[in-house]
DRENDO-1510 file (C-alpha; in Angstrom, 1 decimal, always signed):
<recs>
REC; n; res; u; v; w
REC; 1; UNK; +0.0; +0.0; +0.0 .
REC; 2; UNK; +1.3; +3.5; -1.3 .
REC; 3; UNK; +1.3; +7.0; +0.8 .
REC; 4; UNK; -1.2; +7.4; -1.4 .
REC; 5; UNK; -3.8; +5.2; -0.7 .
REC; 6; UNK; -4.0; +6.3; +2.9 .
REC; 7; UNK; -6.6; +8.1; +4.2 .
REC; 8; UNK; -5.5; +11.8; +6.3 .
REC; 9; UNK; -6.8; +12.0; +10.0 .
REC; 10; UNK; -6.6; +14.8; +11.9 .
REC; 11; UNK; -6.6; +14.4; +16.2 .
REC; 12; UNK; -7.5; +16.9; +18.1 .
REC; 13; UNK; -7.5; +16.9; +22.2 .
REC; 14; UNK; -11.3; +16.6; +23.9 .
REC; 15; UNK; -11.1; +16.7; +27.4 .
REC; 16; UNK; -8.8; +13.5; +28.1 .
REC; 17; UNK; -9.6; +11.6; +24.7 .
REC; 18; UNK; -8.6; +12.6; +21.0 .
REC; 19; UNK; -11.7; +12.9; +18.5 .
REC; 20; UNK; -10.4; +11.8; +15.0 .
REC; 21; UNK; -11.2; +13.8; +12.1 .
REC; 22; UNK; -11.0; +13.2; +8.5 .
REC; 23; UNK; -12.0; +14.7; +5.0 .
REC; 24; UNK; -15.5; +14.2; +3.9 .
REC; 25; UNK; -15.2; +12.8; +0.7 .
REC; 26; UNK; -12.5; +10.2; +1.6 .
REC; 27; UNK; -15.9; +8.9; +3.8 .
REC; 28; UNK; -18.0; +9.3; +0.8 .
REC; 29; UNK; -15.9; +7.3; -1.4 .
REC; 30; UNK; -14.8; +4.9; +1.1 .
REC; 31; UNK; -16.2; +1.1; +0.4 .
REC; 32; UNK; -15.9; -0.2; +4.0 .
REC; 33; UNK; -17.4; +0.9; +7.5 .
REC; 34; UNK; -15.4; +3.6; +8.8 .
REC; 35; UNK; -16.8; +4.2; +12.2 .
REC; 36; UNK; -14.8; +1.4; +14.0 .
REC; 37; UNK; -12.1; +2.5; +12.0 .
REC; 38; UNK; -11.8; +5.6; +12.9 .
REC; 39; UNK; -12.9; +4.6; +16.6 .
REC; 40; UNK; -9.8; +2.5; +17.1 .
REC; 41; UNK; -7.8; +5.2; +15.1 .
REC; 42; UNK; -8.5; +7.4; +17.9 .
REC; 43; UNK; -7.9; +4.8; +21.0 .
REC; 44; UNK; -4.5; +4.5; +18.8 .
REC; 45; UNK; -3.6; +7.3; +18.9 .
REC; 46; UNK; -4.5; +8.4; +22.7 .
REC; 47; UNK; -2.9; +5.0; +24.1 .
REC; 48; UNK; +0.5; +6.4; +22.2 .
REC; 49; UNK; +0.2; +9.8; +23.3 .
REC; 50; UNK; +0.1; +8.7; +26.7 .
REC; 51; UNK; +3.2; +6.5; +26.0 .
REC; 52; UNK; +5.3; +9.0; +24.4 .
REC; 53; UNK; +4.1; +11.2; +27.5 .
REC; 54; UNK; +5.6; +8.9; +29.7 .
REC; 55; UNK; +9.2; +9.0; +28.0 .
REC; 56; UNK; +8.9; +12.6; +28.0 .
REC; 57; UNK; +8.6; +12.6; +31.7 .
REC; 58; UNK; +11.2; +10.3; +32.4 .
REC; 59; UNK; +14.0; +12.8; +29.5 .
REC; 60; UNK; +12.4; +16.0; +31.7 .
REC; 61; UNK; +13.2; +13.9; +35.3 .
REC; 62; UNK; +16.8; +13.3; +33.8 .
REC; 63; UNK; +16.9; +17.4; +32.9 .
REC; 64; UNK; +15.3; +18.5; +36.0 .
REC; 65; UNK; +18.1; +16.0; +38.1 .
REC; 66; UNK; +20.9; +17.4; +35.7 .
REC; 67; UNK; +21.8; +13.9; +35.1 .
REC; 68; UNK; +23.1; +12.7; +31.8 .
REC; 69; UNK; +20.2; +11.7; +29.4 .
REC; 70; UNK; +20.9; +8.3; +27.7 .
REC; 71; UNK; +20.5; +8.3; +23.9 .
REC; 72; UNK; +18.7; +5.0; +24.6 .
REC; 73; UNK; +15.7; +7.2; +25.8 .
REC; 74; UNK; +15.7; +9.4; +22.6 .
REC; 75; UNK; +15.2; +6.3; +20.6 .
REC; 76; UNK; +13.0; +4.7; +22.5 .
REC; 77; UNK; +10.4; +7.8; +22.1 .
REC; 78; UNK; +11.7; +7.9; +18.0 .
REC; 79; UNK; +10.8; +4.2; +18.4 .
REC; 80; UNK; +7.2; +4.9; +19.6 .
REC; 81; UNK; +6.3; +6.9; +17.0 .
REC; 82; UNK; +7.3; +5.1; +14.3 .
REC; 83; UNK; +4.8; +2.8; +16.4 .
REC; 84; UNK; +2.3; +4.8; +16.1 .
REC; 85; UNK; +2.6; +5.4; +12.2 .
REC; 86; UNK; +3.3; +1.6; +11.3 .
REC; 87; UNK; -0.1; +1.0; +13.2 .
REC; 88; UNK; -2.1; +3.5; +11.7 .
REC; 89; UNK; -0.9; +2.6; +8.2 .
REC; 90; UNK; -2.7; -1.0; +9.1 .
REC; 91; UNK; -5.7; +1.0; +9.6 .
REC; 92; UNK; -5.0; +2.6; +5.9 .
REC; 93; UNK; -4.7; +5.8; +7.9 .
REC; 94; UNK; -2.2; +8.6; +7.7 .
REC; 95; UNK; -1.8; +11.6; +10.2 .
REC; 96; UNK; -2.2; +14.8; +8.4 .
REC; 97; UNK; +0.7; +17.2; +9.5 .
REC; 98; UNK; +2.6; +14.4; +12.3 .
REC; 99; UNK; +4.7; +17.2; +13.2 .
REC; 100; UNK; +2.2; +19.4; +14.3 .
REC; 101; UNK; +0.2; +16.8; +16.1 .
REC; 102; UNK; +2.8; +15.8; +18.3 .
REC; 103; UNK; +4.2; +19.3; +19.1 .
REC; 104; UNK; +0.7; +20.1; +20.3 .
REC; 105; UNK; -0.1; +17.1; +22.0 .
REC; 106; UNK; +3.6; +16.6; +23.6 .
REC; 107; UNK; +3.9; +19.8; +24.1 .
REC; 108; UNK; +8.0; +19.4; +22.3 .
REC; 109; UNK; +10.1; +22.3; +20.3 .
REC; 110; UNK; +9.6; +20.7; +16.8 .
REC; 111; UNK; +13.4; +21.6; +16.2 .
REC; 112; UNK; +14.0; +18.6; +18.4 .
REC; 113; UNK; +11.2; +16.2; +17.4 .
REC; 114; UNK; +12.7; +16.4; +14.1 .
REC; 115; UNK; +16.0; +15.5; +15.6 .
REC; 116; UNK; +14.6; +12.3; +17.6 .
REC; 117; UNK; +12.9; +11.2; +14.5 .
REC; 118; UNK; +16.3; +11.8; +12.5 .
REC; 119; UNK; +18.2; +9.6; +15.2 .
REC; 120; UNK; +15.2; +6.6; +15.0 .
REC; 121; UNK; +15.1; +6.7; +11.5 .
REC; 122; UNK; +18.7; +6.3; +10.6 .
REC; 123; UNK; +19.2; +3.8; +13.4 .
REC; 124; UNK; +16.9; +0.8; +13.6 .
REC; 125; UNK; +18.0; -1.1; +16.3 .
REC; 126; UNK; +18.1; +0.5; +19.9 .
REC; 127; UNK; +21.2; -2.1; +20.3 .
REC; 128; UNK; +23.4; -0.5; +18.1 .
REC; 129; UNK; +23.4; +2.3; +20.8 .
REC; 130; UNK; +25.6; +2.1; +23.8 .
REC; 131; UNK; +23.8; +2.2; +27.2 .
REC; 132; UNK; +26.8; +4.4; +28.6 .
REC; 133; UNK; +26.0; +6.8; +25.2 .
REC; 134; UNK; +24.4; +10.1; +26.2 .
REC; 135; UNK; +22.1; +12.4; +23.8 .
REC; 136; UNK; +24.3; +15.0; +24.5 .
REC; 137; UNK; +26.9; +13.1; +21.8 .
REC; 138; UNK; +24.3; +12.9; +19.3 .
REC; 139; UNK; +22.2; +16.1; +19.3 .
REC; 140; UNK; +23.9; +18.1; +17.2 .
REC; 141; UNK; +24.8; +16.1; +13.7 .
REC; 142; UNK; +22.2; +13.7; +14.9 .
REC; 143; UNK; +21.8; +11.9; +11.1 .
REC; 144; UNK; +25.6; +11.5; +11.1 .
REC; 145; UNK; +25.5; +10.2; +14.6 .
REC; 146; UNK; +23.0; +7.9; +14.1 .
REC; 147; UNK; +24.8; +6.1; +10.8 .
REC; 148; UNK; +28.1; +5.8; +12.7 .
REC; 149; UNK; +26.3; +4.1; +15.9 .
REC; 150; UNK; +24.4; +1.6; +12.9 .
REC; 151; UNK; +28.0; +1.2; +11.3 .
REC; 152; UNK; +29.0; +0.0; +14.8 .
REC; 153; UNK; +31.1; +2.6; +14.7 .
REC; 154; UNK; +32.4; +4.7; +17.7 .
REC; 155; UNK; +31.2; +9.0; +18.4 .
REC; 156; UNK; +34.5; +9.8; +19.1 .
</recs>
């Protein structure tokens, strides 16, 4: 299945929940039921919010402590959205503007989204990373970073 064929959902915060959104005439010219779709599309999306959440707490504990932040922690947040796409994409669903979504609903600069997503992106496996490996070492040239660590190459 291509970008294309995807449908474009929109999320917006209701109280504690998300109600899903989604262009009229994708519904019209939809074949199957869409409500359940869209239903579980939202219970998706809030269950990784609230995931992602949780990482977010646990990098802000590390900054608040002014304790070193692993780069293991990075990823794993990288990791869940990349989660949260793959498992919309099962639903034939796309989120329209991810960036924005997640700035609001994380409440993130979108300068360093982009740079978490950079470092999951180029680097698949969460082993490839050293647990002694701070972010610090790959914040800034965080797509070169990320290639060496997959090379199983060293940041110095």
């Amino acid at each position: 299945m291509s970008k294309n064929d995807l449908m474009l959902v929109s999320f917006k915060p209701n109280e504690e929940h998300f109600m899903v959104f989604f262009p009229m005439g994708q519904f019209l010219s939809s074949e199957r039921d869409i409500e359940p779709v869209l239903k579980e599309a939202s219970q998706l999306y809030e269950h990784s919010i609230r995931r992602m959440r949780s990482v977010i707490n646990e990098i802000n504990t590390f900054r608040k402590e002014h304790r070193l932040l692993p780069a293991r922690v990075i990823w794993k947040l990288g990791n869940l959205i990349f989660e949260l796409v793959r498992n919309l994409e099962k639903l034939s669903l796309q989120i329209d503007g991810i960036y924005d979504h997640l700035v609001r609903d994380l409440n993130v600069k979108r300068k360093w989204l982009e740079k978490v997503i950079i470092f999951r992106r180029y680097l698949p496996n969460q082993f490839a990373i050293p647990e002694s490996l701070n972010w610090g070492r790959c914040e800034k040239g965080t797509r070169r970073a990320a290639e060496k660590l997959r090379q199983g190459m060293n940041l110095n």
